[in-house]
TORKOL-4160 file (C-alpha; in steps of 0.2 Angstrom, whole numbers, padded with zeros to 4 digits, m for minus):
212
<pt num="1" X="0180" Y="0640" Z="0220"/>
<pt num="2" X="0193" Y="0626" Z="0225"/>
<pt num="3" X="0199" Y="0622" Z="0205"/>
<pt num="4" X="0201" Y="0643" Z="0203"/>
<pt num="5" X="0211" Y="0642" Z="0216"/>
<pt num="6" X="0223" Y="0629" Z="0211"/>
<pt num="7" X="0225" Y="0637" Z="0193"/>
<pt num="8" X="0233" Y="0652" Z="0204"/>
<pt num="9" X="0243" Y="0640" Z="0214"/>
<pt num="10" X="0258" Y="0640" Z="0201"/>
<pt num="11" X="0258" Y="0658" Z="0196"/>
<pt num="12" X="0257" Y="0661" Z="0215"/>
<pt num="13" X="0273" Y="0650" Z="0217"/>
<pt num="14" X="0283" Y="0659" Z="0201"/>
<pt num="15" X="0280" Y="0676" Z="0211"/>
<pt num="16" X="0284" Y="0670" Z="0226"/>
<pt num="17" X="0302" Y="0665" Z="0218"/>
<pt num="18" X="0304" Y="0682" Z="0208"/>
<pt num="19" X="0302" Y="0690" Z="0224"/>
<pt num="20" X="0313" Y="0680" Z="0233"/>
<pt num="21" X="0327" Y="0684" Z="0220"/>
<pt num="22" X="0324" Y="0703" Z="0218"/>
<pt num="23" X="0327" Y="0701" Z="0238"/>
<pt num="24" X="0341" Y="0691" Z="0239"/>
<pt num="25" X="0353" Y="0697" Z="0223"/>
<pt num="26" X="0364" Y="0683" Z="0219"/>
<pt num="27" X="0382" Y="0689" Z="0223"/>
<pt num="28" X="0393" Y="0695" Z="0210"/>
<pt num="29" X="0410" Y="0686" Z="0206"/>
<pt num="30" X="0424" Y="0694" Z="0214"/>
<pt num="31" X="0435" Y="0702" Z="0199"/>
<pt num="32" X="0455" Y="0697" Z="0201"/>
<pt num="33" X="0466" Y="0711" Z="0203"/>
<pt num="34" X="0477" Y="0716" Z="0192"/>
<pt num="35" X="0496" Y="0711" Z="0189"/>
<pt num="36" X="0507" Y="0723" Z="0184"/>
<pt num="37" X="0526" Y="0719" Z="0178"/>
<pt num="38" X="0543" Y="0728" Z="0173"/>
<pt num="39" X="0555" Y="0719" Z="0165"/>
<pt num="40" X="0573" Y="0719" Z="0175"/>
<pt num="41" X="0591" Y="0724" Z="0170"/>
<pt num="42" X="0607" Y="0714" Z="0174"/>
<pt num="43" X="0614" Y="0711" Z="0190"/>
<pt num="44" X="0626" Y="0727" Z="0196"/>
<pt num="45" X="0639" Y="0716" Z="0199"/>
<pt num="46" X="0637" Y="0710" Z="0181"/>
<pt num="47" X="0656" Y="0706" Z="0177"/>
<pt num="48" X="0661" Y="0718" Z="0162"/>
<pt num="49" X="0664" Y="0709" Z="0145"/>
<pt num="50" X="0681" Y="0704" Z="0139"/>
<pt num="51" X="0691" Y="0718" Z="0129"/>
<pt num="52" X="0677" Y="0734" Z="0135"/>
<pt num="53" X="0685" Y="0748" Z="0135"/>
<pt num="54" X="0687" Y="0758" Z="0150"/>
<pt num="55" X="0699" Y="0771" Z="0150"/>
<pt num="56" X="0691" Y="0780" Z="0143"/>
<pt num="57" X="0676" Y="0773" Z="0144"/>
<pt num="58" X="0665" Y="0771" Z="0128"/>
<pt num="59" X="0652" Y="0784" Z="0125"/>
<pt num="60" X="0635" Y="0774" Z="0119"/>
<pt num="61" X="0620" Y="0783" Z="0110"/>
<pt num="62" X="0605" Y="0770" Z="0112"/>
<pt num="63" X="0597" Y="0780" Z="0099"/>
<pt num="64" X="0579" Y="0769" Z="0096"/>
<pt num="65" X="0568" Y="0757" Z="0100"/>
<pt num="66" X="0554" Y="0754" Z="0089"/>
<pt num="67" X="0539" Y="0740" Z="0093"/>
<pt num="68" X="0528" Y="0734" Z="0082"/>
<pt num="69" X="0510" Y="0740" Z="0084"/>
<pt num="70" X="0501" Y="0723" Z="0093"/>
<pt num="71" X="0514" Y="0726" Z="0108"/>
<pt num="72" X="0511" Y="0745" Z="0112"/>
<pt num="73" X="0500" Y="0742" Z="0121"/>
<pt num="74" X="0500" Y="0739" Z="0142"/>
<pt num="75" X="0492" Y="0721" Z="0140"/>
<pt num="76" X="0508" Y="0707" Z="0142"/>
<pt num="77" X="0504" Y="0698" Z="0124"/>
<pt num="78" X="0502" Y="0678" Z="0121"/>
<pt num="79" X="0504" Y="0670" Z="0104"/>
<pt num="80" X="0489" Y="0657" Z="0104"/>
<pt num="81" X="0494" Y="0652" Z="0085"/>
<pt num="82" X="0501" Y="0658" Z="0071"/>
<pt num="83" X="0486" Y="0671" Z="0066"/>
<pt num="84" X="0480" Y="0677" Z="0082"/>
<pt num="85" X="0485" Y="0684" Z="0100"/>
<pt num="86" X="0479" Y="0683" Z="0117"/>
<pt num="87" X="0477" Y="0698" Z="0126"/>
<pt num="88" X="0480" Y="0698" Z="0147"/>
<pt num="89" X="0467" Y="0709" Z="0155"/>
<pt num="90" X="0473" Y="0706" Z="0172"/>
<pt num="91" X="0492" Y="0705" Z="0168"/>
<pt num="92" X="0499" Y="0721" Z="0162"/>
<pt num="93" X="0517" Y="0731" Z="0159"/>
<pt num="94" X="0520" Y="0744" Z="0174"/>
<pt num="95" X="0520" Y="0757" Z="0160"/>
<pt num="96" X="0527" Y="0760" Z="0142"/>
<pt num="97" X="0535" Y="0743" Z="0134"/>
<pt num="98" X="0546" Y="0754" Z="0123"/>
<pt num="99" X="0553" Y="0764" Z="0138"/>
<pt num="100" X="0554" Y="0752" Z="0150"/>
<pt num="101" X="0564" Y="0743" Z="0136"/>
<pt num="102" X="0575" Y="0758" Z="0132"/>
<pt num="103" X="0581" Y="0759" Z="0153"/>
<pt num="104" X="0584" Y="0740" Z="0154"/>
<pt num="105" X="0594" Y="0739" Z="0138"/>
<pt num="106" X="0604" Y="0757" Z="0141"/>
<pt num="107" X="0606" Y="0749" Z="0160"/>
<pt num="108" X="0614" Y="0733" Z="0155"/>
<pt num="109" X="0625" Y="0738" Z="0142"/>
<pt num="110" X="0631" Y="0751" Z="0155"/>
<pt num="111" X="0635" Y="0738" Z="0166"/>
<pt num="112" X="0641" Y="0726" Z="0154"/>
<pt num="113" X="0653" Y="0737" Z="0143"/>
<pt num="114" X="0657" Y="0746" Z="0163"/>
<pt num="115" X="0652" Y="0765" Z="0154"/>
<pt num="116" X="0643" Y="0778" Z="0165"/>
<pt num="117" X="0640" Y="0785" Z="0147"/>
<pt num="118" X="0628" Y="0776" Z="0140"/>
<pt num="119" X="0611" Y="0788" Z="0132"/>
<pt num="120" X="0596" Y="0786" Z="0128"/>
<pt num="121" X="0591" Y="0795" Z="0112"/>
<pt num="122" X="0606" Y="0806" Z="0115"/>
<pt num="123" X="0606" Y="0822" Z="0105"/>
<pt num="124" X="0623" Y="0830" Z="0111"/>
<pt num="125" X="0632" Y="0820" Z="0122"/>
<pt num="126" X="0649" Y="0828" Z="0128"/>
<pt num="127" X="0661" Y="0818" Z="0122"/>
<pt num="128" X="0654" Y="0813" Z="0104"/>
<pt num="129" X="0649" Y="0795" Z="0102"/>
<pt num="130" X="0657" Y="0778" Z="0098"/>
<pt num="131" X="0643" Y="0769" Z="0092"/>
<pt num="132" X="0624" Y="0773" Z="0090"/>
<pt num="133" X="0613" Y="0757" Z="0094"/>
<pt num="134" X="0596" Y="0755" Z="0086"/>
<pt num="135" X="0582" Y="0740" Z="0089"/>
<pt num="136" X="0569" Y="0735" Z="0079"/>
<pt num="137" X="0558" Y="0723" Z="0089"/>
<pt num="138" X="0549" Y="0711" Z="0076"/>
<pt num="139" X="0542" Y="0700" Z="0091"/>
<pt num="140" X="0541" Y="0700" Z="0110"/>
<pt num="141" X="0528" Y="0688" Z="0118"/>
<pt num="142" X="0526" Y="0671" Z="0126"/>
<pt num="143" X="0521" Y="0658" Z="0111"/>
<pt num="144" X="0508" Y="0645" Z="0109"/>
<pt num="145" X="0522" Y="0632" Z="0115"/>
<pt num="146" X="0526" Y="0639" Z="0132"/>
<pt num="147" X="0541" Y="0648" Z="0126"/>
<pt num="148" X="0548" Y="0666" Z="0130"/>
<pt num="149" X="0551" Y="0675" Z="0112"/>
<pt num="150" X="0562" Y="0689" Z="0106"/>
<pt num="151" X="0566" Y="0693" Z="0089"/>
<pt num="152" X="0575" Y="0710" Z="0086"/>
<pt num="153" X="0583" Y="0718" Z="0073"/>
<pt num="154" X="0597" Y="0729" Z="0076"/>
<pt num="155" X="0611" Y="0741" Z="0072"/>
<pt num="156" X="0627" Y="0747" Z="0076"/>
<pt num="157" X="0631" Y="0764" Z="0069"/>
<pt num="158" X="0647" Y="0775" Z="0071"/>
<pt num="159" X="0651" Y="0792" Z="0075"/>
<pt num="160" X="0642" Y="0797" Z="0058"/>
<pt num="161" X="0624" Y="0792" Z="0056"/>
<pt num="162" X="0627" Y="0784" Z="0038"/>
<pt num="163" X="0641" Y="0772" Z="0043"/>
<pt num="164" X="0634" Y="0756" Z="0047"/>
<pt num="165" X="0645" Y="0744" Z="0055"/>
<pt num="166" X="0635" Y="0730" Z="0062"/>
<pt num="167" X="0620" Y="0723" Z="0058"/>
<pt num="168" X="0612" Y="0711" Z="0061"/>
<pt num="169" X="0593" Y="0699" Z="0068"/>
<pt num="170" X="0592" Y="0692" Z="0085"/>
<pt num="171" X="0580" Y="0677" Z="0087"/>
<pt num="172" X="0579" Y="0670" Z="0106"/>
<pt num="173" X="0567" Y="0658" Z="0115"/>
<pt num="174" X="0567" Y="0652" Z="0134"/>
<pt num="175" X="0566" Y="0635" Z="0140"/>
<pt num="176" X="0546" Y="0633" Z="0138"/>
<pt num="177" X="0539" Y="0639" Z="0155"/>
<pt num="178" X="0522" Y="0631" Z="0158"/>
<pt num="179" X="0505" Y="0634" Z="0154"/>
<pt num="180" X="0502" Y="0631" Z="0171"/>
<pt num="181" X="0517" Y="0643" Z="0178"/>
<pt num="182" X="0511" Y="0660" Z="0182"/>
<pt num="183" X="0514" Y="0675" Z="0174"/>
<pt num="184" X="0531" Y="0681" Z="0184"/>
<pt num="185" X="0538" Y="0667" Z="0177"/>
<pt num="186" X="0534" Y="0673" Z="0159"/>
<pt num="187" X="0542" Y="0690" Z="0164"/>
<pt num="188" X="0557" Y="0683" Z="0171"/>
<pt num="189" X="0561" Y="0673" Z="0156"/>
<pt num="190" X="0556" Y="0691" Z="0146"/>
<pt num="191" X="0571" Y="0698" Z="0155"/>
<pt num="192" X="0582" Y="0683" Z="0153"/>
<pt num="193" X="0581" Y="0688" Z="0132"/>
<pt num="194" X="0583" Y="0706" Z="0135"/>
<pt num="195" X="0599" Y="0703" Z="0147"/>
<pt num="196" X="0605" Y="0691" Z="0133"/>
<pt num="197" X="0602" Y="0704" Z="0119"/>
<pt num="198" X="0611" Y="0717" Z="0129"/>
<pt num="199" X="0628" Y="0702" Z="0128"/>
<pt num="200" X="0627" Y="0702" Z="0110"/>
<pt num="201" X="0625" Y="0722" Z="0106"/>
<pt num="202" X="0639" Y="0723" Z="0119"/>
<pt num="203" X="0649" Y="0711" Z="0111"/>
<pt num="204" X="0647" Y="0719" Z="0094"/>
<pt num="205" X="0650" Y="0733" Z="0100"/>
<pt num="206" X="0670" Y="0729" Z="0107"/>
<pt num="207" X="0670" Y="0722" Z="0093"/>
<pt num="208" X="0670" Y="0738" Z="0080"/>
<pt num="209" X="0681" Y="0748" Z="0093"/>
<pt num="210" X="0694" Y="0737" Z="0090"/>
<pt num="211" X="0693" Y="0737" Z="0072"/>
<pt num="212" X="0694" Y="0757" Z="0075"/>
């Protein structure tokens, strides 16, 4: 009788134990909430560029904006290596990239070319148009080392769709940020290339009205 019970001694114990966890459910994890980030536009007081015409004022047509297909999406992007991209489930655009985009660049070359008449995909404007911007976004992400990256290629056109004046490919890095650094800082630097895309599509811009 005494060694029969001792054999159910240990299966007696394993029960025990299963019961004990069925009635005390571990606790989950807490999941983190969710970032979401716009990028930002130039300050208002953003001094206008030397030479911007003004009286009138130029009438620009941002007329697109085209991303490659790993950044439409509303997870922010990371560039682990060459071949292969980290996705942020907890840190995500505010919206679409491409539109987003679109009102930050139209909003800083406003501001830096001092034009209330700057469109976005314009198909009549009232005053015809001075130059038709387009981008082509080759890369937009933070890279392996740290860095903030934008490479865009892009195009001034005149009045007449056909007639090309400017063109030309954009590469920009920030400093490197931080592996550490949180992901604010990434956006920030994100806008810092935008704002500094806007100069040089601004300046380009001055640049064929002068030769007009």
């Amino acid at each position: 009788m005494t060694t029969n019970r001792l054999r159910f001694l240990p299966l007696l114990a394993v029960v025990s134990m299963v019961l004990l966890l069925v009635g005390c459910p571990l606790q989950p994890e807490a999941t983190p909430d969710t970032r979401f980030y716009v990028l930002g536009t130039v300050p208002q007081e953003e001094p206008a560029l030397a030479g911007a015409r003004t009286n009138p004022p130029l009438v620009i047509d941002l007329a697109s904006l085209r991303l490659p297909q790993y950044l439409q999406r509303t997870q922010i992007v990371t560039r682990v290596d060459e071949n292969r991209l980290l996705l942020s489930d907890y840190d995500q655009w505010g919206g679409s990239l491409e539109k987003n985009m679109l009102r930050v660049i139209a909003t800083n070359l406003g501001r830096l070319l001092k034009s209330p008449e700057v469109y976005i995909a314009a198909r009549r404007t009232p005053s015809g148009v001075d130059a038709q911007v387009e981008i082509e976004v080759m890369q937009f992400e933070r890279g392996p080392d740290g860095r903030a990256i934008l490479a865009a290629q892009w195009r001034i056109l005149g009045d007449r769709e056909e007639e090309v004046l400017v063109s030309k490919i954009t590469d920009l890095s920030s400093e490197a940020v931080g592996a550490d650094d949180s992901m604010a800082t990434t956006v920030s630097a994100m806008t810092d290339l935008i704002a500094e895309l806007s100069r040089q599509i601004a300046a380009a811009i001055i640049v064929t009205q002068s030769r007009s």
